[in-house]
C-alpha positions as CSV (number, residue, x, y, z in Angstrom):
1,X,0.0,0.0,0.0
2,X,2.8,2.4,1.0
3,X,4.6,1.3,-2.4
4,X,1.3,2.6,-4.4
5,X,1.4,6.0,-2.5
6,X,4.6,6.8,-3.1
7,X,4.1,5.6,-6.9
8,X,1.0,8.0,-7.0
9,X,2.4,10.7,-5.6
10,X,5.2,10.7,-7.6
11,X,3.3,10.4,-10.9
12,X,1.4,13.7,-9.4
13,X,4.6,15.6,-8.0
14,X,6.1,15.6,-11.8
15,X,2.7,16.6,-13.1
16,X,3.1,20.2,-12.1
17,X,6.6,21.2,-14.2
18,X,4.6,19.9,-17.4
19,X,1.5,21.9,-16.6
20,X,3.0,24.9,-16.0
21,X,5.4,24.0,-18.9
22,X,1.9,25.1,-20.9
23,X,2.5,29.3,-22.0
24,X,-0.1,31.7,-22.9
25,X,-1.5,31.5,-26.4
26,X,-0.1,33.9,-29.0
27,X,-2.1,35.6,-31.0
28,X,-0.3,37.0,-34.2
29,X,-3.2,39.6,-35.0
30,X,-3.4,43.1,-33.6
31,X,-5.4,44.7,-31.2
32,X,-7.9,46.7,-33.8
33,X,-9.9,48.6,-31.4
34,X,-11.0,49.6,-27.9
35,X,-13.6,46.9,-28.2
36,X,-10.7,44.3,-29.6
37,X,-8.6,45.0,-27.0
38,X,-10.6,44.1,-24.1
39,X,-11.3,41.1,-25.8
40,X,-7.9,40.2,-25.7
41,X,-8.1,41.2,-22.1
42,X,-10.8,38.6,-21.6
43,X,-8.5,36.1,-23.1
44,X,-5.8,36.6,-21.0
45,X,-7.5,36.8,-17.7
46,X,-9.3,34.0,-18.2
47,X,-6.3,32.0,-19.6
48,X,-4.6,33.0,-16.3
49,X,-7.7,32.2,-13.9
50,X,-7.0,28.5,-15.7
51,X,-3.4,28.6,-14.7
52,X,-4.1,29.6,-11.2
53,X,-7.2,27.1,-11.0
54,X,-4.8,24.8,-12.6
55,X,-2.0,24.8,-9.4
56,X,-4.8,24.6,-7.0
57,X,-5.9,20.9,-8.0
58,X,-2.5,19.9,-9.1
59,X,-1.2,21.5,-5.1
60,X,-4.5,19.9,-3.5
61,X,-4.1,16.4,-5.1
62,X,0.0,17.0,-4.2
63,X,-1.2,17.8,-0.7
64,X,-3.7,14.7,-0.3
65,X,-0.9,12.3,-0.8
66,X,2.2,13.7,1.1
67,X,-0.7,13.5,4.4
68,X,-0.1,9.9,3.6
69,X,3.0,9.6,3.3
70,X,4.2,12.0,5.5
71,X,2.4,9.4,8.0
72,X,4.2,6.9,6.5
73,X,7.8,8.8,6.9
74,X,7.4,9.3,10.8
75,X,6.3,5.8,11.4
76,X,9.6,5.0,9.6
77,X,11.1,7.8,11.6
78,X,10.1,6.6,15.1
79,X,10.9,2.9,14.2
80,X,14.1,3.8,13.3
81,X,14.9,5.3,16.7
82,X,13.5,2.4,18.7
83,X,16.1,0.8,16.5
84,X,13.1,-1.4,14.9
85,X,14.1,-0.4,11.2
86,X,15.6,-2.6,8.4
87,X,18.0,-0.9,6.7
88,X,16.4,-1.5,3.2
89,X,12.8,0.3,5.0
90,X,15.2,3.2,5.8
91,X,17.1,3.8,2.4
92,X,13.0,3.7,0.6
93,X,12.2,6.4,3.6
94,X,15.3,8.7,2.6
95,X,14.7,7.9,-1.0
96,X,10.4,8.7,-0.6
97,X,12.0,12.1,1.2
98,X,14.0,13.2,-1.6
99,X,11.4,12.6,-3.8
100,X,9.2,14.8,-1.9
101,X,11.5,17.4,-1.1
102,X,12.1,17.4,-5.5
103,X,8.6,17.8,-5.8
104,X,8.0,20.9,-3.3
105,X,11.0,22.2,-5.2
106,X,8.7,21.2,-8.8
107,X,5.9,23.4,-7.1
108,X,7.9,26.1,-6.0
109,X,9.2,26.9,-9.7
110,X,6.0,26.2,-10.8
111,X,4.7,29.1,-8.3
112,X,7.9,31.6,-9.4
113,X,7.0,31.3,-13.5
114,X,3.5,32.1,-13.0
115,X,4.1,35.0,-10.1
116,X,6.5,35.9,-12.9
117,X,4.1,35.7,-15.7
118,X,1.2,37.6,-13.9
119,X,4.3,40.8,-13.6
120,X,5.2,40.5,-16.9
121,X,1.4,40.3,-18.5
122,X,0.0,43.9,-18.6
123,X,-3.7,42.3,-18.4
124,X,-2.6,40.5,-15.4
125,X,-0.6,43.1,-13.6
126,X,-3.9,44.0,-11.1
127,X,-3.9,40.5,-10.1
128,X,-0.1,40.1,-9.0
129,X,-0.8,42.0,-6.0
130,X,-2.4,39.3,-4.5
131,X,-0.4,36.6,-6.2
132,X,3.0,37.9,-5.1
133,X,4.4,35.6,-2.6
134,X,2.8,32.6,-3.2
135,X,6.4,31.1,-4.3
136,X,7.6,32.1,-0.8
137,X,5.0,29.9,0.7
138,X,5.9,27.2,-1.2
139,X,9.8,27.6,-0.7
140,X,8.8,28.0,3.1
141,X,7.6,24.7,3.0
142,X,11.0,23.2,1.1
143,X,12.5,24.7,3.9
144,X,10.4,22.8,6.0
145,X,10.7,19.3,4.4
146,X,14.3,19.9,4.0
147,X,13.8,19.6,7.6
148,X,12.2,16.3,8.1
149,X,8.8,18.4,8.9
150,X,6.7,17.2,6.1
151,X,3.3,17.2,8.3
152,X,4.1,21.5,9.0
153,X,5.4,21.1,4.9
154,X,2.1,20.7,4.0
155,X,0.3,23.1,6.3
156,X,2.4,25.7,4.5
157,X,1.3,24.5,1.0
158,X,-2.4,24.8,1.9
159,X,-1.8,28.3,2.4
160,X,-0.4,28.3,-1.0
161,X,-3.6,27.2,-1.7
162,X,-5.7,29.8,0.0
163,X,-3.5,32.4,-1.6
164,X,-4.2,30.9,-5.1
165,X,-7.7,30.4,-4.5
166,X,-8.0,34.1,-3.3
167,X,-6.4,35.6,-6.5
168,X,-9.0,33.3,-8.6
169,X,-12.1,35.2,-6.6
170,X,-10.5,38.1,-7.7
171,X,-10.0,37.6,-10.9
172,X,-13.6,36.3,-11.7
């Protein structure tokens, strides 16, 4: 069972650097008038609502299995000081914590581009306000797991979350 979780969640913890890999669409026509401009600012606030709505299930799903394996890591954890521990269960537990510490790392450059996206985007600019910092959450929370805190990891990343979910009420 612990084997599947730690599959799962490490087929989700990539998932986020190829969704955010996605840019902004392109559009090779020009603005023609006051009307066809806001259009175009339609189009990109809604493609960056998607983005943002986009890191909340991919950080939600993300957060859902690290509670399970972050379980899992302190049960190794404690056995290992009661000296209970193979060594084999230990080298999969250091192994399951660099892949988790990876993937906050995954999420935090994930949370940099689009903060940096939403500054660099003219349509978007009214919404950075609110976005800016959300990467800092998310690096608090490396921070954290780099630390063996996983459980206090993941308290930090559902603030992420709240932050995110905040700038998409905004922007609706």
């Amino acid at each position: 069972m612990k084997r599947i979780t730690i599959v799962l969640l490490a087929a989700i913890l990539f998932s986020p650097t190829s969704l955010l890999a996605q840019t902004r669409k392109r559009s090779t026509t020009k603005p023609r008038s006051s009307a066809g401009s806001g259009s175009l600012s339609a189009e990109a606030r809604t493609a960056g609502a998607t983005r943002v709505a986009d890191q909340i299930k991919v950080l939600t799903r993300f957060i859902y299995l690290l509670g399970g394996v972050a379980k899992g890591l302190e049960a190794v954890d404690e056995a290992a000081r009661r000296h209970e521990a193979s060594p084999s269960v230990l080298q999969q537990a250091e192994q399951n914590k660099t892949t988790v510490r990876t993937s906050i790392q995954n999420v935090r450059d994930g949370l940099d581009k689009l903060e940096s996206d939403f500054r660099m985007t003219p349509e978007l600019q009214p919404y950075y306000i609110k976005l800016a910092g959300v990467a800092q959450g998310a690096a608090t929370a490396e921070q954290q797991a780099a630390s063996n805190q996983f459980d206090q990891a993941g308290r930090s990343l559902i603030g992420v979350v709240n932050r995110l979910t905040d700038v998409l009420l905004a922007m609706r």
